[in-house]
N, C-alpha and C positions, 0 to 999 in steps of 0.2 A: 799464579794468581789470576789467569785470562782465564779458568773457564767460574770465577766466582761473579765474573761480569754480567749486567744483566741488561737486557735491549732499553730499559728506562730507569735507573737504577735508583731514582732521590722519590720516586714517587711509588714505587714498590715496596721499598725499602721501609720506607715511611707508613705507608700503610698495614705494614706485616707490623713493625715496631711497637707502631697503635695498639693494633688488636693484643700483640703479645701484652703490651702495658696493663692495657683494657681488663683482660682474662685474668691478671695478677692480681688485678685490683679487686674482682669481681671476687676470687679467692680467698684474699685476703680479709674479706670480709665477713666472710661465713665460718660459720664456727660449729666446730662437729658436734655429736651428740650419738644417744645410743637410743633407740627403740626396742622392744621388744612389743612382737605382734603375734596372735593370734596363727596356729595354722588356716584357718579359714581367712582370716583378714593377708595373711603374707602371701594365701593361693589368689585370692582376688587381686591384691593386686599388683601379681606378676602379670595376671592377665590384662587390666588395663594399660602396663608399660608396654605389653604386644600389639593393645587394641591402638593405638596412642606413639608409642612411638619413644614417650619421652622417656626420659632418666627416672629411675624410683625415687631417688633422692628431689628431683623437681615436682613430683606427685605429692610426694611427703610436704613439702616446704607450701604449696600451694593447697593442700587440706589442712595445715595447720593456721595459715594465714586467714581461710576462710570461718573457720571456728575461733579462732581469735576475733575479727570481723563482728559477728556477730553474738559477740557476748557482752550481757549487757554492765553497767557501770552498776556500784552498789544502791547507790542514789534513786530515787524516783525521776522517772519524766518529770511531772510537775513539780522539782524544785526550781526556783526561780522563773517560773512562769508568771508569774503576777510582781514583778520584781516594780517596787514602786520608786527606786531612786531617791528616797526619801530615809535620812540615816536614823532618824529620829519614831520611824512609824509604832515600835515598840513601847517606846516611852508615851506617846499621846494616844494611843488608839481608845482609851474610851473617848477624849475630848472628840478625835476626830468621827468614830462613829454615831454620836449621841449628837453632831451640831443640828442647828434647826435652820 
């Protein structure tokens, strides 16, 4: 068991521990799925995991994040823009538009 020893052993140990924890965690989170792409879309982007460096799977997860981002809600901007706080404005709005 001497050559399992290590020149600092609680804080190495510890730190590996983490990370492994970390990584489970991180795993455990993510949940598979299936694509299918495009031969033009799947040649692009082999090329950008080369260009890049990353995992395909982290390209994929970071363009779908971003198109999720920016899609919009069914609703208009301007619902609740002039939001008057007043639970009643429906029921009185001729009184209250017509006062003198």
């Amino acid at each position: 068991m001497g050559w399992w020893r290590l020149s600092q052993p609680k804080a190495r140990v510890s730190s590996l521990g983490q990370a492994f924890y970390n990584c489970n965690l991180i795993m455990a989170s993510l949940q598979p799925t299936t694509i299918y792409l495009s031969e033009e879309l799947k040649h692009s982007l082999q090329q950008l995991v080369r260009q890049t460096g990353k995992p395909e799977n982290e390209l994929i997860q970071a363009a779908v994040e971003e198109y999720l981002k920016h899609q919009h809600s069914s609703l208009p901007r301007s619902v609740g823009i002039g939001a008057s706080e007043r639970g009643d404005l429906s029921e009185r709005v001729d009184e209250l538009l017509w006062q003198d």
